[in-house]
N, C-alpha and C positions, 0 to 999 in steps of 0.2 A: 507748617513751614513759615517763615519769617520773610516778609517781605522789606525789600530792601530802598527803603524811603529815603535813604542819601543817596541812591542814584535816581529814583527817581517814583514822584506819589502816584499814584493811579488814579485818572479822576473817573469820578463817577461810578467806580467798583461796584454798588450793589444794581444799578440801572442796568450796567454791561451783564453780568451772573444772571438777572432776569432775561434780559434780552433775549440770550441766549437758551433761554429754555433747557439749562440742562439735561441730560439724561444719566445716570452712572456709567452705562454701560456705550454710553458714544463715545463719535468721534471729532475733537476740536480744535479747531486750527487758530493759534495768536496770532499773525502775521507780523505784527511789530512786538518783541519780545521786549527788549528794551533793559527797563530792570525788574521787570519778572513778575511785578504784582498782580495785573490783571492775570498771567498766567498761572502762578501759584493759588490765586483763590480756585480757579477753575478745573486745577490740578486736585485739590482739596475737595472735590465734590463730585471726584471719580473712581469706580470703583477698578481691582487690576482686572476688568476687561475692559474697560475707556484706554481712550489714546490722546493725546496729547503732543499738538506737535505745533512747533513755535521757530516763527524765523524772524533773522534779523542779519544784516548784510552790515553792521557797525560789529568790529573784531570784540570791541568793550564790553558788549552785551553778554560775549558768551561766557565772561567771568560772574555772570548770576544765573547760568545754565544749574544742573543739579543732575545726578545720575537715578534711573529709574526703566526697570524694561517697558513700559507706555510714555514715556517721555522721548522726542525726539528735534534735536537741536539742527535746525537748517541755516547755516550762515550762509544766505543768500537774499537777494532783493526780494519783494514780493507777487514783482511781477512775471518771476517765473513757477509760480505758486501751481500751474496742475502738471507742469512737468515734476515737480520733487513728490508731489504725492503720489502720482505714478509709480516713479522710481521705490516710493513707501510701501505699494501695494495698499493703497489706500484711493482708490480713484473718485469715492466718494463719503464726503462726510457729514455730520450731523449738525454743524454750526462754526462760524468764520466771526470770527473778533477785528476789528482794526482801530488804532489808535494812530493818527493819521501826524504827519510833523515832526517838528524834533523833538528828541527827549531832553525833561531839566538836565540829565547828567554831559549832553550834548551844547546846551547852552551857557551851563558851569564849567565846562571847561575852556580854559580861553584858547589855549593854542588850537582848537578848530575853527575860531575864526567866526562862529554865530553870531555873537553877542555885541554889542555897540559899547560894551560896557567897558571890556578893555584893550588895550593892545595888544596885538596878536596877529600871526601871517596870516593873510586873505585864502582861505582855505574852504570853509562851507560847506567839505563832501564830507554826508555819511559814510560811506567806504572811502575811507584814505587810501584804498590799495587799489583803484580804479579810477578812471575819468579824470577830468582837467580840474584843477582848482577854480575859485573864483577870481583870484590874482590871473592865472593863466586866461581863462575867458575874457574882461576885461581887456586884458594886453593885446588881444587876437582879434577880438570881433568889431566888424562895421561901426559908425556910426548909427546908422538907420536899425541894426542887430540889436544896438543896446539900447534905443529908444524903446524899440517896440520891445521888450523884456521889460524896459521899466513902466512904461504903461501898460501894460495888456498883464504881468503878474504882481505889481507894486501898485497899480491902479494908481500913479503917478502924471497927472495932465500936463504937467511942465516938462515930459519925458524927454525931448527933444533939446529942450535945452537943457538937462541934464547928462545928456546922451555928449552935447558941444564939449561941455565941460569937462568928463573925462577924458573926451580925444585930447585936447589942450592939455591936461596936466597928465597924461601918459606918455607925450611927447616931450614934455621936459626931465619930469623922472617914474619911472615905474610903482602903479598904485599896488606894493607890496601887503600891505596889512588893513585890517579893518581902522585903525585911526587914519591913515594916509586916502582912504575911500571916505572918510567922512570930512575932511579937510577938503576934500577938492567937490567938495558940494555943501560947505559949509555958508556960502554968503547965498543959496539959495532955501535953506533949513525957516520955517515957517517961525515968529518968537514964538517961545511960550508952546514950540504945539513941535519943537525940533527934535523930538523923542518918539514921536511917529510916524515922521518923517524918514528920519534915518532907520528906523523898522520896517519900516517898507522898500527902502531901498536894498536893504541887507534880507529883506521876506524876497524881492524878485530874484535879486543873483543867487538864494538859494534855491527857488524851484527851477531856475534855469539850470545849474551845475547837477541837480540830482534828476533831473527830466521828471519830477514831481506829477506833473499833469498828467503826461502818457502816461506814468508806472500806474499811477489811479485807475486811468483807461482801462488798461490790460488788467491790472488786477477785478476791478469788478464784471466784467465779462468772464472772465477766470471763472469769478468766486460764483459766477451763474452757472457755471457748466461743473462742477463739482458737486454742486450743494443738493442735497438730496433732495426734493419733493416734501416742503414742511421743514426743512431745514432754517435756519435762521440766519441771516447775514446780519451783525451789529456795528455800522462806522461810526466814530468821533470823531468830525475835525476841528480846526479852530480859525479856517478863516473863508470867505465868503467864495472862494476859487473851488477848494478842495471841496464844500456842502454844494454849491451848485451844480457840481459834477454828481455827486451821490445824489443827492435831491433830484435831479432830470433823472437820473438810470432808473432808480427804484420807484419814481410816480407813473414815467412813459417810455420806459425802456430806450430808451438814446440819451445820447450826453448834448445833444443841441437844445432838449426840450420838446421837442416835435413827437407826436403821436404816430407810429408806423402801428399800419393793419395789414394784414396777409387778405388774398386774394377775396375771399369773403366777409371781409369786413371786417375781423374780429382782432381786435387790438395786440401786438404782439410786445408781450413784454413778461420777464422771466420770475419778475418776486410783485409783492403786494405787500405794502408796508402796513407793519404793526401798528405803529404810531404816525398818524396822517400830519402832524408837527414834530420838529425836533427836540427833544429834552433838554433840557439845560441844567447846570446844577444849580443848588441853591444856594443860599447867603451863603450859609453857614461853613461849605466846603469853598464856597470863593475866598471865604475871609479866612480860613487857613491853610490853599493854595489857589495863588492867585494865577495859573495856568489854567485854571478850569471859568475862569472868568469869560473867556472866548468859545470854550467849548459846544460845539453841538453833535447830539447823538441821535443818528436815525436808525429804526431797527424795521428788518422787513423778513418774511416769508419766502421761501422760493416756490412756486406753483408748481403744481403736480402735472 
């Protein structure tokens, strides 16, 4: 099968396929399907008793879906990942893929609003057929609501007076599109470094509009109560929010960091990581997608 690289490259492809430890005759779950690549390899290295089932709660995706009786297409978020395998008759499986963020074909396209690059309505949700936009959050939320968003997911220290700023220029006219979001924070843009800047501000309002952090939550406690006993959980994220959450679950079983034991002492936590660092890719794939240049991939075991 042919993987579809103008929606979007798959990074790290053969890291993920090892990860993962295939088996022919398992069961494996994409969770971010996207445009199909890491699923198609892994699709390609199962036999017709494996299964294959892949979600994605963006409508675009399921235009690189593909028909097959062990393939099954979930247009749904992730975070409701062991209720649909339930529903699968699959309640447990042999290995969990995630590719965490948005996809190139999410960030190419303008009218959703990702990208700093061009004009286009303030938008930012993977499912356009759910939830409020980021135009609409803006318009709605506190002062004190949008500080703490831009610090605490844009890891933005000036948050506060960034927070000033769009009450002032929401009060004169509505911060409709992504250029009009980046005009009314334009005289605080660092020189030289204003292309970071505005990435981060456009990185916060979208883990705020998609609840980014909780769907992580829930999904990797999910993807512990699914996963077989030696099953493999493999995450890639690309920014230091989304890997601190994976990195605390999979070293110490909590997303605070902190070590929980049960009543005798003995450490309670659900997988054991593969690789005690995260992968990274190399030059060679940075310098022919420069998406993977952020990437990290932690791959862990679920305990028996």
């Amino acid at each position: 099968m042919k993987i579809n690289t103008d929606y979007h490259i798959p990074v790290m492809l053969q890291p993920c396929l090892e990860g993962l430890a295939l088996q022919a005759d398992g069961i494996y779950v994409d969770v971010t399907f996207g445009g199909g690549g890491h699923s198609r390899a892994i699709f390609d290295q199962l036999s017709s008793k494996g299964q294959l089932v892949v979600f994605d709660q963006d409508p675009d995706a399921r235009n690189n879906a593909w028909e097959a009786p062990n393939f099954h297409f979930v247009p749904a978020n992730f975070a409701f990942l062991k209720n649909h395998l339930r529903a699968l008759r699959m309640p447990q499986v042999d290995g969990i893929l995630a590719d965490l963020g948005v996809s190139s074909h999410q960030f190419d396209t303008a009218q959703r609003g990702f990208s700093i690059r061009e004009d286009a309505p303030l938008d930012m949700r993977m499912n356009r057929n759910g939830g409020q936009s980021a135009a609409e959050f803006i318009a709605k939320a506190d002062e004190q609501t949008l500080a703490n968003i831009l610090y605490e997911y844009g890891e933005l220290r000036n948050s506060r007076v960034l927070a000033a700023a769009l009450v002032r220029q929401r009060d004169n006219a509505p911060i409709s599109s992504t250029f009009e979001l980046m005009k009314a924070l334009e005289r605080y843009a660092p020189k030289f470094k204003d292309h970071k800047f505005y990435a981060q501000v456009f990185q916060a309002f979208r883990i705020e509009v998609n609840q980014e952090m909780q769907v992580l939550k829930d999904f990797l406690e999910q993807a512990a109560q699914v996963l077989k006993p030696g099953g493999r959980l493999v995450v890639m994220s690309y920014h230091s929010l989304e890997d601190r959450l994976v990195k605390n679950f999979l070293k110490r079983g909590s997303f605070s960091g902190e070590i929980e034991k049960d009543f005798f002492g003995n450490i309670q936590k659900p997988f054991t990581e593969v690789n005690r660092h995260p992968i990274i890719a190399d030059a060679a794939e940075c310098a022919l997608n420069s998406r993977a240049r952020s990437s990290k991939l932690r791959i862990a075991q679920k305990n028996g």
